[in-house]
GUNUTOR-652996 format. One record per residue (C-alpha): x, y, z; residue in three letters. Coordinates in steps of 0.5 Angstrom, whole numbers, padded with zeros to 4 digits, always signed. Each point is the difference from the previous one (the first is absolute). Layout:
XYZALA;...
***
This chain:
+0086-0081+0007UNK;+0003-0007-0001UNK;+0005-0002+0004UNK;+0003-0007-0003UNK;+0006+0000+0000UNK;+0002+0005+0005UNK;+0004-0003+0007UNK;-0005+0004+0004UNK;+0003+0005+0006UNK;-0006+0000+0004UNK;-0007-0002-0004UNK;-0006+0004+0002UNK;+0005+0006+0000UNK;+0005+0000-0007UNK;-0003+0004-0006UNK;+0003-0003-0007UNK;+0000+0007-0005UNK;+0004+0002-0006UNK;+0006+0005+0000UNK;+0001+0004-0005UNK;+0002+0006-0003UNK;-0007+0003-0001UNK;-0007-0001+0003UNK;-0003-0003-0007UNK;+0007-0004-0001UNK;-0003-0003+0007UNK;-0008+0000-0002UNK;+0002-0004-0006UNK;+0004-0006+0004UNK;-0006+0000+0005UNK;-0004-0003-0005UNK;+0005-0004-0002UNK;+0002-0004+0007UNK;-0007+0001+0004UNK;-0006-0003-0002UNK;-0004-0007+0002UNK;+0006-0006+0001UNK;-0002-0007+0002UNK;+0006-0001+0003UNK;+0000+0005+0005UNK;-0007+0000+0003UNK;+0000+0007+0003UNK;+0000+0003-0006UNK;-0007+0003-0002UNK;-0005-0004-0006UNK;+0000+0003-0006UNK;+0006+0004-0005UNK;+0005+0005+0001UNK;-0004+0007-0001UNK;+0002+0005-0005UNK;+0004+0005+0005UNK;+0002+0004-0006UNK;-0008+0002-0001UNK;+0000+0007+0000UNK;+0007+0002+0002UNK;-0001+0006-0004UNK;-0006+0003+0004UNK;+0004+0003+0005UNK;-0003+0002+0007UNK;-0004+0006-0001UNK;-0005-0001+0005UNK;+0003-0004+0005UNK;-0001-0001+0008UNK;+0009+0000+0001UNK;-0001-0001+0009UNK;+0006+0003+0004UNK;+0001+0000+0007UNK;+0005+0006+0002UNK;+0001-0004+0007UNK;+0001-0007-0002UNK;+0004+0002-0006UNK;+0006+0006+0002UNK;+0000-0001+0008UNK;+0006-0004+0002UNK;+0002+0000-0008UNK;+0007+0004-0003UNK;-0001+0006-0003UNK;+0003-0002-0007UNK;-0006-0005+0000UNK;-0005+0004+0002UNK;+0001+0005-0005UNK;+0000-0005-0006UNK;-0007-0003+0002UNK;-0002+0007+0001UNK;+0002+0002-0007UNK;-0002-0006-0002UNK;-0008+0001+0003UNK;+0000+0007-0005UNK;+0002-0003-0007UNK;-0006-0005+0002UNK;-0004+0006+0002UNK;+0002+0004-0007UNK;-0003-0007-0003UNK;-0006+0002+0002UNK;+0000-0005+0006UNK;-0004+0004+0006UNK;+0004-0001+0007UNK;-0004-0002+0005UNK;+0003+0000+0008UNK;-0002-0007+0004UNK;+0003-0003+0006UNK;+0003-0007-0001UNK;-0001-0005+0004UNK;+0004-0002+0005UNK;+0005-0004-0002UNK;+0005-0001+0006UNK;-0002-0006+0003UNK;+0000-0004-0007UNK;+0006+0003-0002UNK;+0002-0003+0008UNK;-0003-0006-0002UNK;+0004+0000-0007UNK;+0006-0003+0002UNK;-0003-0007+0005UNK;-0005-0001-0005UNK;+0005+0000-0006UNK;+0005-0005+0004UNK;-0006-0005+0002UNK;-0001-0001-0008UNK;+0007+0000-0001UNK;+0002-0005+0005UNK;-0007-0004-0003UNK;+0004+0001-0008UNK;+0007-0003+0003UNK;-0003-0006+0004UNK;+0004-0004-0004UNK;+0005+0002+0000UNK;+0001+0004+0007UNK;+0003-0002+0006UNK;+0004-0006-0004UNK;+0003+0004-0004UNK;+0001+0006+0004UNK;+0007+0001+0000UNK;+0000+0003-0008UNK;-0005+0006+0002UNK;+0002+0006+0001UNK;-0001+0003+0007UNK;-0006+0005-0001UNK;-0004-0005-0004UNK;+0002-0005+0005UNK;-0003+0005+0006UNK;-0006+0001-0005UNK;-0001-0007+0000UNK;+0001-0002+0008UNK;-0005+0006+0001UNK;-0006-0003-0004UNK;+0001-0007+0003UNK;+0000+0004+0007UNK;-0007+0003-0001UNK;-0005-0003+0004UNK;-0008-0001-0004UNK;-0003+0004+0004UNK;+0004+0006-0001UNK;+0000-0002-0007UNK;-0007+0000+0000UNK;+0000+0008+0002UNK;+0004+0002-0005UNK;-0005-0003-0006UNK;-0005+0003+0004UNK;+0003+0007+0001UNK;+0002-0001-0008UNK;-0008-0001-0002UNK;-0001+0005+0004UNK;+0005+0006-0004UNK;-0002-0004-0006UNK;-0008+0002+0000UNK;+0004+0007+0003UNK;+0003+0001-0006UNK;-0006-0002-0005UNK;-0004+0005+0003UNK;+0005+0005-0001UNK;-0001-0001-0007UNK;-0007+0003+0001UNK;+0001+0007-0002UNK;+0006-0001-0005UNK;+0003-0004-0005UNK;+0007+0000+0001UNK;+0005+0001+0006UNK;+0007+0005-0001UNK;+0004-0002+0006UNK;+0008+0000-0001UNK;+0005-0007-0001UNK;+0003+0000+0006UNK;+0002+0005+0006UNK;+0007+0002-0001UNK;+0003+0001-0007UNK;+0005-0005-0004UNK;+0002-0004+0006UNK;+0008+0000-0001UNK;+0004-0008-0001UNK;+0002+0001+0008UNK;-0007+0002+0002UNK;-0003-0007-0002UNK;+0005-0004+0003UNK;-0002+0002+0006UNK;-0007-0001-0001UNK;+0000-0007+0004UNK;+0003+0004+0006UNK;-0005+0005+0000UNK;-0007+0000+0002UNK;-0002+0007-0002UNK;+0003+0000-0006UNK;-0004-0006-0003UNK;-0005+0003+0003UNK;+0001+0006-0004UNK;+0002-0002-0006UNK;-0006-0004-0001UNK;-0005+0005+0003UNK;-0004+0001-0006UNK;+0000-0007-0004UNK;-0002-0005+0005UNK;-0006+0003+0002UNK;-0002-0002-0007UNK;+0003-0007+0000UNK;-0004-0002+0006UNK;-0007+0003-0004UNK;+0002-0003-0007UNK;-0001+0006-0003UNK;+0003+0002-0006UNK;+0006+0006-0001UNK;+0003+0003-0006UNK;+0007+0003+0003UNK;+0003+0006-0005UNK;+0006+0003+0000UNK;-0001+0007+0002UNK;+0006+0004+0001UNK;+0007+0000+0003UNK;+0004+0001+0006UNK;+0006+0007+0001UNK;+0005-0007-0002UNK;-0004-0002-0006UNK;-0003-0006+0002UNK;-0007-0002-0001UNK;-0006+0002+0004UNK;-0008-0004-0002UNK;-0006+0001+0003UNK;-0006-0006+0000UNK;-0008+0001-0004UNK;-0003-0006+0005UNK;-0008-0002-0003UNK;-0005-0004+0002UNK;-0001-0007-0002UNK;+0001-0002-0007UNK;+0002+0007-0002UNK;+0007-0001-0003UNK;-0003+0002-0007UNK;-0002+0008+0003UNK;+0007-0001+0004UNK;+0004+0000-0007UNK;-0005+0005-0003UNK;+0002+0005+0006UNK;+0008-0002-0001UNK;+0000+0000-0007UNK;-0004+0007+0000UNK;+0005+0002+0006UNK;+0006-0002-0005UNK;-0002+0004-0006UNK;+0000+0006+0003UNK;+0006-0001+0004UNK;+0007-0003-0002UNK;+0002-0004+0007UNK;+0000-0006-0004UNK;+0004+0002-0006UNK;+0007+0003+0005UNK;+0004-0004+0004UNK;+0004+0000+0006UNK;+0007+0003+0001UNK;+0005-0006+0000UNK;+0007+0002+0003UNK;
***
């Protein structure tokens, strides 16, 4: 995914990706913003692909992997139910269920936090510590643990991290796409994420199931699957291997036209 232009949080660990009202909404600015720029050479040779091909094929035939332990223990009820719900209107699709045992991800999702401050403190070097009296505490303390990591403990992370990452790419064996939920509690309130950086467990929690897949590089769709007793909404993540973002539309396209997630909105008091 080309990166020109974004000021990078952590750069083996950010994901550039649309959001939009729909999962062919997203296919169609994918093809726009992806594909080979010589100003950012990470970016894979050759064009964009066509994310749009075979939106409507559906998923008849598809292997959806679920794991019954990673993704409903230590998750709220309300959650739970939606990504249950949401693994039956795959299956009314045609999409065959396959129970699996993911990989492990507790140390990676351990991992997570110093090996996004080294590579933070690496994207602020310029500017960290001579202008340090104009950040915030939480990206300061992020920046002050990164530049506190030694090499050989980084050294462990990345070779922990390509260890989870072959993990995952065997995972994949046996199924096309993963069902896991968005987050493990629901809609998180205002007050609640104000306390994000004084609580290590609620970070934890709240990035439970997207920084695995930060720190495999593989690609998600997140769709909108339900909504909490007070009107908020609730999602759940389809996660592919490699290069797998046209199939990752497709699913979230056939998700939405049998469901109307993406057409309502949350109460707003």
């Amino acid at each position: 995914m080309n990166r020109y232009g974004v000021f990078e949080l952590a750069a083996s660990l950010d994901h550039i990706g649309p959001m939009a009202r729909s999962a062919a909404d997203c296919g169609a600015i994918l093809g726009i913003i992806a594909g080979e720029d010589p100003k950012d050479t990470t970016t894979l040779p050759g064009g964009p692909s066509d994310y749009l091909a075979g939106l409507n094929d559906g998923i008849r035939g598809l292997r959806v992997g679920y794991d019954p332990v990673w993704a409903e223990t230590a998750v709220d009820e309300q959650t739970v139910a939606v990504v249950k719900a949401a693994r039956e209107t795959l299956a009314s699709l045609g999409a065959t269920i396959v129970e699996i045992k993911a990989p492990d991800s507790t140390v990676v999702l351990a991992d997570w936090i110093p090996n996004c401050a080294i590579e933070t403190a690496v994207a602020h070097e310029q500017t960290y510590p001579s202008r340090k009296s104009e950040y915030g505490p939480a990206l300061s303390g992020l920046i002050e643990t990164g530049r506190a990591l030694n090499a050989l403990d980084y050294q462990k992370i990345l070779l922990r991290r390509a260890e989870f990452k072959g993990a995952v790419a065997h995972m994949f064996q046996p199924i096309d796409l993963l069902l896991i939920p968005a987050q493990s509690f629901a809609a998180p309130s205002l007050a609640d994420m104000a306390m994000l950086g004084q609580s290590n467990d609620m970070i934890s929690r709240l990035l439970r199931f997207t920084c695995p897949f930060d720190s495999s590089g593989n690609p998600t769709i997140t769709m909108p699957g339900g909504f909490t007793a007070l009107g908020l909404p609730i999602g759940f993540q389809l996660v592919g291997p490699h290069l797998s973002e046209a199939l990752l539309v497709r699913a979230g396209a056939a998700f939405q036209s049998a469901t109307d997630w993406s057409r309502r909105h949350p109460v707003l008091n």
